[in-house]
C-alpha positions as CSV (number, residue, x, y, z in Angstrom):
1,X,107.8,79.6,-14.0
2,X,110.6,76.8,-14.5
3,X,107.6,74.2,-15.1
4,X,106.6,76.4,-18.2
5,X,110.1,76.7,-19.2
6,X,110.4,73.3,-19.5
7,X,107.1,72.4,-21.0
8,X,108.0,75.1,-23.8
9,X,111.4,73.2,-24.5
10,X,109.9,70.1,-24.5
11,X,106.9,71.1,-27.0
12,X,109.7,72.5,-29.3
13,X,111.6,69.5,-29.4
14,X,108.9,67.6,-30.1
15,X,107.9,69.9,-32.8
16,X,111.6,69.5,-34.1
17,X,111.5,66.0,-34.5
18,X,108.2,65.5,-35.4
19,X,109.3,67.9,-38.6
20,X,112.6,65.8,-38.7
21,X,110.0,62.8,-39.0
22,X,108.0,64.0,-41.9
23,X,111.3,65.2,-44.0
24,X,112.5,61.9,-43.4
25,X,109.7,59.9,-44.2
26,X,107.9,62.2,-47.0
27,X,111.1,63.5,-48.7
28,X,112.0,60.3,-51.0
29,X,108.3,60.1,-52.0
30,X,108.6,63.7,-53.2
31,X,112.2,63.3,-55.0
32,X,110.8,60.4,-56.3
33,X,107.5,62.0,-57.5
34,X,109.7,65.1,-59.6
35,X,112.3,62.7,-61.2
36,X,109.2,60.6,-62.4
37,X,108.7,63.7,-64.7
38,X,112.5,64.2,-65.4
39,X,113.6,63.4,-68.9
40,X,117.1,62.5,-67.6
41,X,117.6,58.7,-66.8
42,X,119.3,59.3,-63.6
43,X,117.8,61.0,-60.7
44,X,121.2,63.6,-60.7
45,X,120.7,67.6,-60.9
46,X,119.9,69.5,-62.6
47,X,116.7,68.7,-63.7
48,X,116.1,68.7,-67.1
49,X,112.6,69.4,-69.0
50,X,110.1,67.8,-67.9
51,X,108.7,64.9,-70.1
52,X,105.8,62.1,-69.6
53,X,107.9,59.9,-71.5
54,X,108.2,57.4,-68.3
55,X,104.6,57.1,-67.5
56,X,104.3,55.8,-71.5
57,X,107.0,53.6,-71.3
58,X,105.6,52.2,-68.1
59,X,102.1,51.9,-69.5
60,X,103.3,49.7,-72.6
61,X,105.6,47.4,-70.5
62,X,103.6,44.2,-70.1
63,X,105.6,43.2,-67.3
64,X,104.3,45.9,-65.4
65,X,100.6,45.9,-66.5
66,X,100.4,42.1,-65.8
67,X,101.6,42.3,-62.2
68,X,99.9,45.3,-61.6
69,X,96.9,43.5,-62.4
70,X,97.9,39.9,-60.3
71,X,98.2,42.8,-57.3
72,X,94.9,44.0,-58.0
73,X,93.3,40.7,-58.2
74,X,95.3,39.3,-54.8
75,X,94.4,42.8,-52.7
76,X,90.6,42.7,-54.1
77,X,90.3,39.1,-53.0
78,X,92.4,39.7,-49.9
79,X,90.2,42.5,-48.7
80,X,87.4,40.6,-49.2
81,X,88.0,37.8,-47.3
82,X,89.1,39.8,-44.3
83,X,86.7,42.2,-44.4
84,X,84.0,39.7,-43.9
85,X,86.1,37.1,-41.7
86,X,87.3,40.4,-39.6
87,X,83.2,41.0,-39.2
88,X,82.2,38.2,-37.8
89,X,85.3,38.0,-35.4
90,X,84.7,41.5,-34.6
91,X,81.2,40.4,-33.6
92,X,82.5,37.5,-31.4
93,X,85.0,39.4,-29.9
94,X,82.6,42.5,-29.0
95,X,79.3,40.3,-28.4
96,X,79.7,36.5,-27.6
97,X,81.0,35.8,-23.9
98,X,84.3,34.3,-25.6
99,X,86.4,32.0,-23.2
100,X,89.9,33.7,-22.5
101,X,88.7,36.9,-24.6
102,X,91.5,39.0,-24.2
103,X,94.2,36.0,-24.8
104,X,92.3,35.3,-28.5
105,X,92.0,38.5,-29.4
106,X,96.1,39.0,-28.6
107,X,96.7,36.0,-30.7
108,X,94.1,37.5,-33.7
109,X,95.7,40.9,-33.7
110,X,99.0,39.4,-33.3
111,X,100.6,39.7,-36.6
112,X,100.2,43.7,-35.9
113,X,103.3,43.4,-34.1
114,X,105.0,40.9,-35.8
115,X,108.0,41.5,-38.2
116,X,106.5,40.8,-41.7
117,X,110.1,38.7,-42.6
118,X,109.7,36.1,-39.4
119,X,105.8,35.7,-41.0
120,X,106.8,35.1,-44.6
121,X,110.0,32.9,-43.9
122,X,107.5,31.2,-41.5
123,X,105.0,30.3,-43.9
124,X,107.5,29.6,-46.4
125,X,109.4,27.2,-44.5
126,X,106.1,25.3,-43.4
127,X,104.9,24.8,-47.1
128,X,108.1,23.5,-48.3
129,X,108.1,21.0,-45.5
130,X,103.9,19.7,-46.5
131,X,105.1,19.5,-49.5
132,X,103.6,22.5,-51.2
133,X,105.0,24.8,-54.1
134,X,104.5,28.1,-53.6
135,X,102.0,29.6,-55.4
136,X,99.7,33.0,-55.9
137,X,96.5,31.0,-53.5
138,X,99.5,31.2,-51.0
139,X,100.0,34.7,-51.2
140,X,96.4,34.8,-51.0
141,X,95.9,33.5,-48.0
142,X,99.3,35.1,-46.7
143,X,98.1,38.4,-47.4
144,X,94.6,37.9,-46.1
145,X,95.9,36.8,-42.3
146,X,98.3,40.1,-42.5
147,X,95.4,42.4,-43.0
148,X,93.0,40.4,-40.7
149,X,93.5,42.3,-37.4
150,X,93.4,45.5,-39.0
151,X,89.7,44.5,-40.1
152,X,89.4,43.2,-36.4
153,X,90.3,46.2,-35.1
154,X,88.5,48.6,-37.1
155,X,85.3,46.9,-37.1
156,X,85.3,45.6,-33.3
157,X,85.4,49.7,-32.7
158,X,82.1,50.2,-34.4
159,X,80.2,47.1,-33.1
160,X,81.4,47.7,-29.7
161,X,78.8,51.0,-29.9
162,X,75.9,49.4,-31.5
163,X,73.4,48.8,-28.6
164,X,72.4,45.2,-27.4
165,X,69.0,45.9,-27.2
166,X,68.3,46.4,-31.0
167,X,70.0,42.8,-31.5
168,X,67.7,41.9,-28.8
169,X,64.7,43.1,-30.0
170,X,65.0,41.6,-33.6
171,X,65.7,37.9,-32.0
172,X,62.5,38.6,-29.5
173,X,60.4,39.3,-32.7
174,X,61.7,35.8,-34.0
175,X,64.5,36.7,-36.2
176,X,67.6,34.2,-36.0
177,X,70.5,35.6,-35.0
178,X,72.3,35.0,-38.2
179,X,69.5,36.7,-39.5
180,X,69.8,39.3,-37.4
181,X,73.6,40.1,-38.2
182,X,73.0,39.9,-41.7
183,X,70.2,42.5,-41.6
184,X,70.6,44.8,-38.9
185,X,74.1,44.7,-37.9
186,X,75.5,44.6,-41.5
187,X,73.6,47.2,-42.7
188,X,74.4,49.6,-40.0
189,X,77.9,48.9,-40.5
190,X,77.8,49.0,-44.2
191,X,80.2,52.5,-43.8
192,X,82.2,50.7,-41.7
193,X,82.9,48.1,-43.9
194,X,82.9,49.9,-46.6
195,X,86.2,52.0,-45.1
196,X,87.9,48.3,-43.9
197,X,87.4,47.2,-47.2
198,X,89.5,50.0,-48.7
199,X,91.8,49.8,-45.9
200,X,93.1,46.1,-46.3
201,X,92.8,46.5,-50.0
202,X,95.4,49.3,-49.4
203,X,97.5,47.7,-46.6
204,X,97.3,44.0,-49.4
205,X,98.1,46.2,-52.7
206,X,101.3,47.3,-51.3
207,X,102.6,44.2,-49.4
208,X,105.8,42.7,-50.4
209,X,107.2,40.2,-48.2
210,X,104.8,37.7,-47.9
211,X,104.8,37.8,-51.6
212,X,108.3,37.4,-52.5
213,X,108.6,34.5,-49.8
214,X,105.2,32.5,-51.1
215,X,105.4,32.7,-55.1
216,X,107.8,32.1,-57.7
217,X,106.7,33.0,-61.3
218,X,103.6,35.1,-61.2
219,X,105.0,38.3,-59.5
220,X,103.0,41.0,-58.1
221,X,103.9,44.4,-58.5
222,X,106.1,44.9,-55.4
223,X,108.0,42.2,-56.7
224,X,108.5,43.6,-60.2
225,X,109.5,46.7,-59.0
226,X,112.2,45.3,-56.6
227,X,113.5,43.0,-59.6
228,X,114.0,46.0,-61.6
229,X,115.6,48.0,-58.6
230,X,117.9,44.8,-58.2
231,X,119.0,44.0,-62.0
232,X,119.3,48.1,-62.6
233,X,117.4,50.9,-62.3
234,X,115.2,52.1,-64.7
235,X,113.5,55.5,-65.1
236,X,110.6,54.2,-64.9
237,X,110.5,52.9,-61.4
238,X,109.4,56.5,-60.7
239,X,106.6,56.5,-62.7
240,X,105.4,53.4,-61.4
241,X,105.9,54.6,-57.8
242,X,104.4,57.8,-57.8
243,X,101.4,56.0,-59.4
244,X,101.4,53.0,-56.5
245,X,101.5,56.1,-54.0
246,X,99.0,57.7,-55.7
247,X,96.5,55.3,-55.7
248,X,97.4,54.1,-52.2
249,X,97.3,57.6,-50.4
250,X,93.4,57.9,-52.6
251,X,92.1,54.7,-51.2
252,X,93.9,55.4,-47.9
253,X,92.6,58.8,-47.5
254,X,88.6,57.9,-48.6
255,X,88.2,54.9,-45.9
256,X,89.8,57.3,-43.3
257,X,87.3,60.2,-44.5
258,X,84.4,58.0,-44.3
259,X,85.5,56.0,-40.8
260,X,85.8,60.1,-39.2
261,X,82.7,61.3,-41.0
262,X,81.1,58.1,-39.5
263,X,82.2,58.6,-35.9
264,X,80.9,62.2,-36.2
265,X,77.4,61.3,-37.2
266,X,77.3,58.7,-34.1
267,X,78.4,61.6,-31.8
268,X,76.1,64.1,-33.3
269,X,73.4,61.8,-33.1
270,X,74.1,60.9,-29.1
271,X,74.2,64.6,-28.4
272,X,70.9,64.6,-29.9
């Protein structure tokens, strides 16, 4: 009787906070989502009639459309790069007989758990001392080795349940193995990569510190949206975030549907 007691407490406690969590983490994304339609220029109540007047200004501020596109460019190259880099890791880490496996893939997945300030004043630091001026192949690069173990990860998971023995049988047919990654493995993890694609291009889009700490002039859009926060805030910054949310939560919320409707399939098909 006690032992119920007590698991009944505990499961509304962590009810309570995991409410407490979402109000704190959701609730400034939904202030900032109604003000973005507010025609007042200050987020105070009450809340006046609501206007699209921010989303127009935001759309002819060049400012904002140029970085908008450098961050599009940066995440799409970005995701590229560790999509397929994160592939053939993945296939080293779940296939190949690496030496010390476990200690290499610790050191690949590392920056998981890294604060993204220690990386950027890293990087930043180690450039300055080569010789190198910051520039947008930096943030390139910087932005690909953040979202690296995240394709790792994701794409180790689905290898790791693709049988040896259809490898196997391709190479005993004669195929090479590159040949056989390239047209078996690939292709039955085209879903896969598909959703780790979308993922890193999300997880890129949004980054900020590695950014501000590798570039000077061309700015992404994190950066022009903390300049404008800094010099003074305009009403726009709303518009412009509910927009980078938006888009975000859309790609976020496709590569997760496809990754789950993915994993269901597999199951289905091993039931079978």
């Amino acid at each position: 009787m006690n032992n119920l007691i007590v698991s009944k407490f505990m499961f509304l406690i962590l009810t309570a906070f995991f409410c407490v969590s979402l109000i704190i983490i959701y609730l400034p994304i939904i202030v900032m989502i109604v003000f973005s339609f507010n025609s007042g220029k200050y987020q105070t109540l009450p809340f006046r009639e609501p206007t699209f007047e921010w989303y127009v200004a935001l759309i002819a501020d060049s400012s904002f459309i140029n970085s908008f596109f450098t961050s599009l460019m940066m995440a799409s190259l970005a995701s590229v790069f560790a999509t397929i880099l994160g592939f053939l890791a993945a296939y080293a880490f779940s296939k190949a007989k690496v030496p010390a496996h476990a200690l290499l893939f610790g050191i690949v997945v590392c920056p998981l758990v890294i604060p993204m300030i220690l990386i950027g004043i890293g990087m930043r630091l180690q450039i300055v001392s080569i010789g190198i001026e910051p520039a947008l192949w930096l943030v390139l690069l910087g932005q690909t080795l953040y979202v690296l173990p995240l394709a790792v990860i994701n794409l180790k998971n689905r290898i790791d349940k693709i049988p040896q023995s259809m490898e196997e049988a391709a190479i005993s047919l004669g195929s090479s193995r590159l040949k056989s990654i390239i047209l078996i493995l690939a292709p039955i993890c085209a879903p896969s990569l598909f959703a780790t694609l979308l993922l890193t291009f999300t997880f890129s889009f949004d980054e900020f510190v590695i950014a501000y700490f590798l570039t000077n002039f061309e700015i992404t859009l994190p950066i022009r949206i903390w300049t404008s926060l800094v010099t003074g805030f305009e009403p726009k910054i709303n518009a412009v975030g509910t927009a980078v949310f938006m888009f975000s939560l859309t790609l976020g919320l496709i590569a997760q549907f496809i990754l789950l409707f993915k994993q269901t399939e597999i199951r289905e098909h091993r039931t079978q």
